[in-house]
FIKE-712081 format. One record per residue: residue in three letters; x negated, y negated, z negated of N, C-alpha, C in turn. Coordinates in steps of 0.02 Angstrom, whole numbers. Layout:
! FIKE-712081
("ala" (X Y Z) (X Y Z) (X Y Z)),
...
***
This chain:
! FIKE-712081
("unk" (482 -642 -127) (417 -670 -111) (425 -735 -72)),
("unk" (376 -779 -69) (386 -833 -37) (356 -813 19)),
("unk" (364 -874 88) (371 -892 123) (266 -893 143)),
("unk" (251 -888 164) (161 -886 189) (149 -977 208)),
("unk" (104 -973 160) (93 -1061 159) (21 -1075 199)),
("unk" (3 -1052 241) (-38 -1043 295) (-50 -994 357)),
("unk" (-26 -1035 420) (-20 -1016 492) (-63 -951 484)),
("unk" (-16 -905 504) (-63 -840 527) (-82 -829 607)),
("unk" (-152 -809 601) (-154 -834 693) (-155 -775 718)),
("unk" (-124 -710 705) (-88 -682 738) (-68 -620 664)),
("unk" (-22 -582 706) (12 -500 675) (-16 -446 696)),
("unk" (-12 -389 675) (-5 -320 702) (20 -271 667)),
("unk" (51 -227 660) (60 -155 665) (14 -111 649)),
("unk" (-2 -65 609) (-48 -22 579) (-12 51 562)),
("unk" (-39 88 551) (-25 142 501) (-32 124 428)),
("unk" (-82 74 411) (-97 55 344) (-30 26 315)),
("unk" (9 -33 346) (50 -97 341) (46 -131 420)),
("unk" (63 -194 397) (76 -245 410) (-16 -276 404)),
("unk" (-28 -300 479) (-94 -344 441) (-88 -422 495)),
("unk" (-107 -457 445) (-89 -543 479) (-163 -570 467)),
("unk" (-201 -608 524) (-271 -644 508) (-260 -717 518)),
("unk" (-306 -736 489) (-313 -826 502) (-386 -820 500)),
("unk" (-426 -862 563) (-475 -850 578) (-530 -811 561)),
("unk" (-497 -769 568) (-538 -685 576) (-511 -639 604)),
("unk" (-543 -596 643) (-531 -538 671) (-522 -462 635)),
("unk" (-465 -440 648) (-445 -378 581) (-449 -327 633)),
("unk" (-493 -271 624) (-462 -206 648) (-427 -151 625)),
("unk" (-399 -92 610) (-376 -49 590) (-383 -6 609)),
("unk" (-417 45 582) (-409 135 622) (-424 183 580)),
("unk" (-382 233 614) (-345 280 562) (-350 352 586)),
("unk" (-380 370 532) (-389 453 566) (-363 504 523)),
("unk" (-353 582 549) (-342 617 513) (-363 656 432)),
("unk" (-333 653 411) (-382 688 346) (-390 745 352)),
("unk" (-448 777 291) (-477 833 333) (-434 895 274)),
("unk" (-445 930 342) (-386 987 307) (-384 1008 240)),
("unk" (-433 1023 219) (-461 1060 144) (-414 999 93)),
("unk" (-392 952 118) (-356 904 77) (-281 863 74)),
("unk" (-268 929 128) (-192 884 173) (-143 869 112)),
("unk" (-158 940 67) (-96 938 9) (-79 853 -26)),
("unk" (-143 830 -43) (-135 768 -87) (-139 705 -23)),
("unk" (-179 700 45) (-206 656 80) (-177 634 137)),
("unk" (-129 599 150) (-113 605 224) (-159 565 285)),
("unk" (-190 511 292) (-249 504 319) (-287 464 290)),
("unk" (-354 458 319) (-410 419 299) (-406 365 338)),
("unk" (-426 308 331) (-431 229 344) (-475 195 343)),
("unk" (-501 165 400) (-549 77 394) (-511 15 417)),
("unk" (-541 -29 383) (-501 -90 402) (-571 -139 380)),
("unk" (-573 -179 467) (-634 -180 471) (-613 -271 493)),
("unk" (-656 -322 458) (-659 -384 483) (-732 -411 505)),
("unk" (-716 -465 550) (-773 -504 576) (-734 -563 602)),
("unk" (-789 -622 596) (-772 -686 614) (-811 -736 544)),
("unk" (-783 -810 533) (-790 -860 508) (-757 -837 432)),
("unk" (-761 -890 382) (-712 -884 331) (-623 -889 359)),
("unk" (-609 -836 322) (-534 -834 330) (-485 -786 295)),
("unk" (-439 -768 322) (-400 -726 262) (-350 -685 301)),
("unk" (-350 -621 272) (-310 -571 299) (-252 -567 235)),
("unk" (-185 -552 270) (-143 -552 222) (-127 -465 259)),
("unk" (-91 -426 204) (-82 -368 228) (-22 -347 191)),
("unk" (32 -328 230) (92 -287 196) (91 -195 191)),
("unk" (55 -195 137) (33 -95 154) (116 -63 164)),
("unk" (121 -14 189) (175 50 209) (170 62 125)),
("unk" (209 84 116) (237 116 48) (215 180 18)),
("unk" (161 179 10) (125 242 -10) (82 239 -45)),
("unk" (53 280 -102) (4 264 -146) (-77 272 -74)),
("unk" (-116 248 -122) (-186 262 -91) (-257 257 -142)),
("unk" (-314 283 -123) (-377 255 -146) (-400 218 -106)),
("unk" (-423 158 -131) (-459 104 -85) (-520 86 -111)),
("unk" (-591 83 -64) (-660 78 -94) (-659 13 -49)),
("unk" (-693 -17 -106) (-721 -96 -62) (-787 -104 -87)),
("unk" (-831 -159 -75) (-895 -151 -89) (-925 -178 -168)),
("unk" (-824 -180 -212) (-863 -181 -271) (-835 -133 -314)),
("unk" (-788 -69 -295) (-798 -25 -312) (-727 14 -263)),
("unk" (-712 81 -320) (-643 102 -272) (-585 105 -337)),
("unk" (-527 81 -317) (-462 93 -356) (-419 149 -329)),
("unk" (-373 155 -402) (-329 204 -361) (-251 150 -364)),
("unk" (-232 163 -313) (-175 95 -295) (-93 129 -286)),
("unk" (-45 112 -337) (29 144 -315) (58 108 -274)),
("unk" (105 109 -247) (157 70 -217) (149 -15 -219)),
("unk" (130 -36 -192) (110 -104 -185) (187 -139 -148)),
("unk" (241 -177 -203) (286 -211 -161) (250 -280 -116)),
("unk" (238 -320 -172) (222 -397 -152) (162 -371 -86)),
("unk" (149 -448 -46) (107 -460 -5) (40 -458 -26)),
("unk" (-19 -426 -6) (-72 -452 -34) (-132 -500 29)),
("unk" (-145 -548 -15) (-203 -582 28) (-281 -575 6)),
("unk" (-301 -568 77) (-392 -563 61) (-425 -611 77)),
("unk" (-471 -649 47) (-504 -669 81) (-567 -662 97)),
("unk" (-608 -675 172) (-668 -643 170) (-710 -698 208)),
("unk" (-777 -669 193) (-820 -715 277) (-883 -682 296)),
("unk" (-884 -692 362) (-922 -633 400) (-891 -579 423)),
("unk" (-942 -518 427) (-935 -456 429) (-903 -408 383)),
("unk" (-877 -392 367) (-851 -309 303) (-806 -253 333)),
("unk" (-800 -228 272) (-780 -168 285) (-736 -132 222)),
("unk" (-670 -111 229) (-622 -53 182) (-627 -16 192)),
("unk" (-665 49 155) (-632 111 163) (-558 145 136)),
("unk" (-523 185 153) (-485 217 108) (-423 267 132)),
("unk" (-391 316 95) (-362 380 99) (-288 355 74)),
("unk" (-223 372 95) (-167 369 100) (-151 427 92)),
("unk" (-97 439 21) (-117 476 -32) (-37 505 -2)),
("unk" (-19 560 -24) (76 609 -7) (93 576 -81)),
("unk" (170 584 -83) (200 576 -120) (166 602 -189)),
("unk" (199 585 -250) (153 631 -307) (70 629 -312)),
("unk" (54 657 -263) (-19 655 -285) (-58 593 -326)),
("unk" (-48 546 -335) (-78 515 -391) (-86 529 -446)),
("unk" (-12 531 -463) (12 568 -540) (-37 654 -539)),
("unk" (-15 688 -484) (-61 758 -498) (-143 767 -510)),
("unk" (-149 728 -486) (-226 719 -471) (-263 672 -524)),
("unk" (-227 602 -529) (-266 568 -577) (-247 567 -655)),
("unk" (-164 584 -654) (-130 592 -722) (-101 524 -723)),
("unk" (-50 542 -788) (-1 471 -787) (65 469 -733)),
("unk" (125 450 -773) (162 419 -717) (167 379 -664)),
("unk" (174 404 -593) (191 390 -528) (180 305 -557)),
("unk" (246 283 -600) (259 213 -580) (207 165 -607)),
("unk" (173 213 -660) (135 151 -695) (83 129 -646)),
("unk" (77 156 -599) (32 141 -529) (65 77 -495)),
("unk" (124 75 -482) (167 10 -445) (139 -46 -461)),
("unk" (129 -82 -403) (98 -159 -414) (40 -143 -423)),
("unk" (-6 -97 -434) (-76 -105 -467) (-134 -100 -451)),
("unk" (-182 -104 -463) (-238 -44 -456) (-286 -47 -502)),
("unk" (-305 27 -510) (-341 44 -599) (-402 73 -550)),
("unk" (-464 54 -567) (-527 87 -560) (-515 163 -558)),
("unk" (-541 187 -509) (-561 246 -501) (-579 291 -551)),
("unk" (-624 288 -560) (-657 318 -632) (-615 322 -696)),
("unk" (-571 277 -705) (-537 257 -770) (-467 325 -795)),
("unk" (-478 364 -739) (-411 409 -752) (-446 487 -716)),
("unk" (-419 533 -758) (-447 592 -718) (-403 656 -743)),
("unk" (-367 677 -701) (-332 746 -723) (-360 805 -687)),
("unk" (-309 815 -629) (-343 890 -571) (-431 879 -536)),
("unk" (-405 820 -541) (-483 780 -492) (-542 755 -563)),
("unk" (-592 774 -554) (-639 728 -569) (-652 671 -562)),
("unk" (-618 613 -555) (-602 552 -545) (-678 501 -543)),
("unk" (-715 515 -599) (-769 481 -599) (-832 506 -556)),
("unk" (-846 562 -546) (-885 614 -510) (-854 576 -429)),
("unk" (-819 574 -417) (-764 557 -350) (-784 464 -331)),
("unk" (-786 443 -389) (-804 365 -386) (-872 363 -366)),
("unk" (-909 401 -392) (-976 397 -375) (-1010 395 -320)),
("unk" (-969 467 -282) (-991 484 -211) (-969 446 -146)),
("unk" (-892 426 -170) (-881 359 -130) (-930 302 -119)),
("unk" (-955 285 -174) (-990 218 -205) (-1029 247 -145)),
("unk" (-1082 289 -162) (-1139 319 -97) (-1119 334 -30)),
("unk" (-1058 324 1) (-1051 346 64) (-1039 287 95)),
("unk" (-1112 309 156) (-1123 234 198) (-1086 229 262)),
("unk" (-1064 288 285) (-1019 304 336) (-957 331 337)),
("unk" (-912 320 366) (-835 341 359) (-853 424 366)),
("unk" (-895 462 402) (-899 534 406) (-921 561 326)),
("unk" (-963 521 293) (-983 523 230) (-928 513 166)),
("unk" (-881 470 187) (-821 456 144) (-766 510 162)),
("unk" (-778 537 195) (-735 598 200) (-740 650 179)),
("unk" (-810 653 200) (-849 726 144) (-851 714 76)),
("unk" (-853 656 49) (-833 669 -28) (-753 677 -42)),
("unk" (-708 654 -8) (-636 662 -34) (-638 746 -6)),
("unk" (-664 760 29) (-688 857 44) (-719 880 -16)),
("unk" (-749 864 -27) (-798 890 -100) (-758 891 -152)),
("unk" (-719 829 -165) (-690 833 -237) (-601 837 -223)),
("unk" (-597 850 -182) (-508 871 -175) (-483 933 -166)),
("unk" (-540 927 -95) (-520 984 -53) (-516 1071 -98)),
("unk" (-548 1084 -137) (-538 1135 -192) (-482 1144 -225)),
("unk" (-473 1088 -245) (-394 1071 -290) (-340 1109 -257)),
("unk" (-303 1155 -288) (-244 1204 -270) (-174 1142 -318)),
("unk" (-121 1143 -259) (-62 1113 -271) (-4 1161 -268)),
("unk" (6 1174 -350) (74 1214 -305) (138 1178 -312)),
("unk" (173 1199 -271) (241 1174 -232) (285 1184 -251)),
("unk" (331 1118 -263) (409 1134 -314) (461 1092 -269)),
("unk" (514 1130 -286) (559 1083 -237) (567 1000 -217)),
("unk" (568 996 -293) (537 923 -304) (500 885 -259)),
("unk" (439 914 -248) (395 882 -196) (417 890 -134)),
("unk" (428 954 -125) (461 967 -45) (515 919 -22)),
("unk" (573 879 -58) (589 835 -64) (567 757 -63)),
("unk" (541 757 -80) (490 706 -95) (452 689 -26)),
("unk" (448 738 6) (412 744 69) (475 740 121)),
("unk" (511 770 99) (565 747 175) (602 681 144)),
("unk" (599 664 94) (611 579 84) (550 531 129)),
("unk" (497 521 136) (450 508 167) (464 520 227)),
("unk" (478 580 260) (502 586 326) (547 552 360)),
("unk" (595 565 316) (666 535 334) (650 447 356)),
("unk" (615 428 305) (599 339 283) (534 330 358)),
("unk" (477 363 337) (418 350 368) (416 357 448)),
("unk" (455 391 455) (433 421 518) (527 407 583)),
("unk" (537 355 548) (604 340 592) (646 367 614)),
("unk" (651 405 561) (708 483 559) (773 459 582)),
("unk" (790 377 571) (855 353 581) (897 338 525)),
("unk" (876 354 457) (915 330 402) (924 276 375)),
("unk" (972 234 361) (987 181 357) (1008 156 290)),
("unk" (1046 209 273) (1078 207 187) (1055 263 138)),
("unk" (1036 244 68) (1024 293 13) (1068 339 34)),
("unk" (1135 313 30) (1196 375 33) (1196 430 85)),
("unk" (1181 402 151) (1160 456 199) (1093 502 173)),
("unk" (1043 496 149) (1018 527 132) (1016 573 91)),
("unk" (1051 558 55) (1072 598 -10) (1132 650 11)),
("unk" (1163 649 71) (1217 681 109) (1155 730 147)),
("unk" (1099 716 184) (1077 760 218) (1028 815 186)),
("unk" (1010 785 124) (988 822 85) (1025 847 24)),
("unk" (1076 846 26) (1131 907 -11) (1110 872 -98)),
("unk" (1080 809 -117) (1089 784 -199) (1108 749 -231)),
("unk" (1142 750 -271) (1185 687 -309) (1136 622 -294)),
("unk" (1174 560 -297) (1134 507 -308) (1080 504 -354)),
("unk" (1097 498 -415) (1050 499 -495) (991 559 -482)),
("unk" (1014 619 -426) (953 668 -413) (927 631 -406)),
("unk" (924 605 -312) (876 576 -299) (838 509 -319)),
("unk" (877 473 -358) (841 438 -396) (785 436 -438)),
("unk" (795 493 -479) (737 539 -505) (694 550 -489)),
("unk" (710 588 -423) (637 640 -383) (597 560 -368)),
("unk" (619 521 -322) (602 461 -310) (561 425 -323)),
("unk" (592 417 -395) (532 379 -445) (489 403 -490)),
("unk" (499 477 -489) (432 507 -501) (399 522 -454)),
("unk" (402 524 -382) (358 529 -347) (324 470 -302)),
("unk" (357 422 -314) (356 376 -295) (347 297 -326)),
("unk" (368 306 -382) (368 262 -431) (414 194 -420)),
("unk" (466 195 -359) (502 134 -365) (582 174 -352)),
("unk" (616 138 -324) (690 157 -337) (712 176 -229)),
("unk" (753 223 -228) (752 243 -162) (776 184 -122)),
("unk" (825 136 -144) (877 81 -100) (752 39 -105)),
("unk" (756 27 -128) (680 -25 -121) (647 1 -57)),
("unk" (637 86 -90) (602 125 -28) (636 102 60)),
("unk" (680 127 50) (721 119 116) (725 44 140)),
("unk" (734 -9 98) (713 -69 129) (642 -60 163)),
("unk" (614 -74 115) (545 -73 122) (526 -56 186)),
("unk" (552 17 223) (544 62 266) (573 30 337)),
("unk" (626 -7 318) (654 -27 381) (625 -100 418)),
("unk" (590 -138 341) (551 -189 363) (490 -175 411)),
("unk" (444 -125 402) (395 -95 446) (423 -58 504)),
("unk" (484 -29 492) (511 4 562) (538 -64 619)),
("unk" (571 -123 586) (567 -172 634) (521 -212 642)),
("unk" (443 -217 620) (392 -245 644) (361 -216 692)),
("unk" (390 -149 690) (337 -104 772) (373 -121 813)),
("unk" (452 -122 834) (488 -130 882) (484 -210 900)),
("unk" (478 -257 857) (472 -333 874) (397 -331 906)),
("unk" (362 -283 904) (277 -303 929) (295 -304 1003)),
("unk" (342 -264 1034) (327 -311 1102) (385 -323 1129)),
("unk" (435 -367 1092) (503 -392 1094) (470 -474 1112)),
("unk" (485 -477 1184) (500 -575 1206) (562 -578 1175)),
("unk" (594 -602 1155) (652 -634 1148) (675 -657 1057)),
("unk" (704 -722 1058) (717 -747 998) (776 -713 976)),
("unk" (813 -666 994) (883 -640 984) (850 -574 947)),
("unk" (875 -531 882) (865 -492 883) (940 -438 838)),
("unk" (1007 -443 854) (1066 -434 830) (1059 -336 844)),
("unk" (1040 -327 916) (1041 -289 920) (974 -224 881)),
("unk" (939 -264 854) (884 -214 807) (909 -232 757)),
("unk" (924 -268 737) (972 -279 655) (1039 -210 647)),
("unk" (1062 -212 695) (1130 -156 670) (1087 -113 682)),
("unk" (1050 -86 746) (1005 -17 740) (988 23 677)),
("unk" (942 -33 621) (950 -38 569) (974 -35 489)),
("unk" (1043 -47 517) (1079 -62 475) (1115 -95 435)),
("unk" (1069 -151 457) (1087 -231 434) (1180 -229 444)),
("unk" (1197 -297 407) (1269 -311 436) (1268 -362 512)),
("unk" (1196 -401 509) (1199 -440 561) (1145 -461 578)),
("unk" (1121 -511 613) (1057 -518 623) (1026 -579 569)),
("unk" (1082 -619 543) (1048 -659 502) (1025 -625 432)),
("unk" (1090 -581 373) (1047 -541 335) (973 -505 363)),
("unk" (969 -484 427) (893 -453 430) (847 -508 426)),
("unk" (863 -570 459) (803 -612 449) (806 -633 403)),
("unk" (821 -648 356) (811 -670 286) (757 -610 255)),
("unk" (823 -548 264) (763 -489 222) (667 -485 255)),
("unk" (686 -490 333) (625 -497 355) (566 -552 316)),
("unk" (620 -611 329) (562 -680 310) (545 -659 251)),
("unk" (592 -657 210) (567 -653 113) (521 -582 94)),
("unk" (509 -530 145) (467 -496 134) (397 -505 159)),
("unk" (397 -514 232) (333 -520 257) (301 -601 246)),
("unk" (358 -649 277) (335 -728 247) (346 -745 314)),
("unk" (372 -731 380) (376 -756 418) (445 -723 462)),
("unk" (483 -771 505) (544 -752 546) (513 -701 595)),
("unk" (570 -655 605) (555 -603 657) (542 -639 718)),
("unk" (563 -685 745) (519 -700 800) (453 -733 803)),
("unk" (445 -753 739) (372 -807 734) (325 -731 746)),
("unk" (342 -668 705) (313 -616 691) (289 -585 774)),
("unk" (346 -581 797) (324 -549 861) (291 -606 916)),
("unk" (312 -673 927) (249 -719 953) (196 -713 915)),
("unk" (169 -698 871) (97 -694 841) (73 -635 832)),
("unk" (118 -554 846) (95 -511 893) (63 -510 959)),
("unk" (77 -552 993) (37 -558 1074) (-4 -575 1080)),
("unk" (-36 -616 1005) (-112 -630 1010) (-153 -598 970)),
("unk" (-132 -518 956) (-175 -478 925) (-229 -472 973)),
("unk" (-272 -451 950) (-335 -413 978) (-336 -328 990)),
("unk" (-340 -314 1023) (-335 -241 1049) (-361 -190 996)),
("unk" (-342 -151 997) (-359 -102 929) (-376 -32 936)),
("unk" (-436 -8 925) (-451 63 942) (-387 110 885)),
("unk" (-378 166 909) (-313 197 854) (-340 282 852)),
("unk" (-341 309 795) (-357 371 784) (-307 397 728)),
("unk" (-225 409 777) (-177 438 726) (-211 519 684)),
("unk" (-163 500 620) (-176 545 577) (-130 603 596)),
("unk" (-167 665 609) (-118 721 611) (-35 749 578)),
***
């Protein structure tokens, strides 16, 4: 990816991604999803702007999702590239951050054909009523209201459980949640599977390749620790990491997000304070 060809006037840290504004104010908050739906849902989401014309650029976390905006809702896989918004005024995102698999279970179709994309809501329907589901979104004027329909049309839905997924889920762990893994190969050591296994489980549940995942993973794991890092040196979060040094990390850093790890964390300090409602 290239390089961000307009000053971002500040960073932050999310559960969603990565979110960067230029004159506008971005919020983020994130709550639990509601139980009747944990199998497919891991939390619900707003991402809320105000200000002048301007543009939010956003690096999402690596996970499928449904996203409703106010001209309709998609269902979205693995998003590598950066995406930019632009807006003016007031608005508002709703949307649900989906477990491994569940796309494919729920809407039908392969995991990957989701990567990079997003297909209308309505346009696909397997376990879920997909279009029935578009609808009630479309009508919900409040985030308590957008929850009760992913309750209505999920929460019923019975998932049963194959190793596969259970896998699938401690791949996510391992990656998401800063388990400390650094290499495919270690992983594939702690979970007892040939390489080519996990390759498999991977990209059917996931739809991209595990070495992507695990980048991917370590790029957002060193944007939380740079959020309140003073210093232009960062050698010692590079090997943490995994990196060989600190210059391979900043390269991988710049060419993913669009900016040097330190530009990233000076334009952390001028976030705006953020209400936070972690997901269970």
């Amino acid at each position: 990816m290239r390089p961000l060809t307009r000053a971002v006037d500040y960073w932050s840290t999310s559960l969603v991604g990565l979110i960067g504004a230029t004159n506008v104010s971005v919020a983020v908050d994130t709550y639990a999803a509601p139980s009747s739906t944990a199998s497919f849902i891991e939390r619900v989401w707003t991402l809320q702007w105000t200000g002048g014309r301007g543009e939010g650029v956003v690096l999402p976390l690596p996970q499928p999702m449904i996203v409703s905006t106010p001209g309709g809702s998609y269902l979205g896989g693995i998003q590598r590239p950066r995406m930019s918004l632009e807006v003016a005024g007031s608005g508002r995102i709703m949307g649900a951050t989906l477990r491994p698999g569940a796309l494919s279970y729920l809407f039908g179709g392969p995991t990957s054909d989701y990567t990079d994309r997003f297909v209308a809501l309505g346009e696909r329907s397997r376990a879920a009523d997909s279009t029935k589901l578009a609808k009630e979104l479309a009508l919900a004027k409040t985030l308590n209201e957008y929850i009760y329909a992913l309750h209505r049309n999920i929460g019923g839905i019975e998932r049963h459980r194959t190793p596969c997924m259970d896998i699938a889920d401690r791949v996510m762990t391992e990656f998401c949640r800063g388990a400390g893994t650094t290499r495919v190969s270690d992983l594939c050591q702690q979970l007892f599977l040939a390489p080519r296994t996990l390759q498999r489980i991977v990209h059917r549940h996931f739809g991209v390749t595990p070495k992507w995942l695990l980048n991917r993973y370590r790029i957002h794991a060193a944007a939380r620790r740079l959020e309140g890092v003073r210093t232009s040196r960062h050698s010692d979060l590079a090997v943490s990491l995994g990196y060989f040094d600190e210059s391979h990390f900043a390269r991988d850093f710049g060419d993913t997000v669009g900016v040097t790890p330190s530009s990233y964390a000076r334009a952390c300090w001028q976030a705006p304070a953020r209400q936070s409602h972690p997901a269970a």
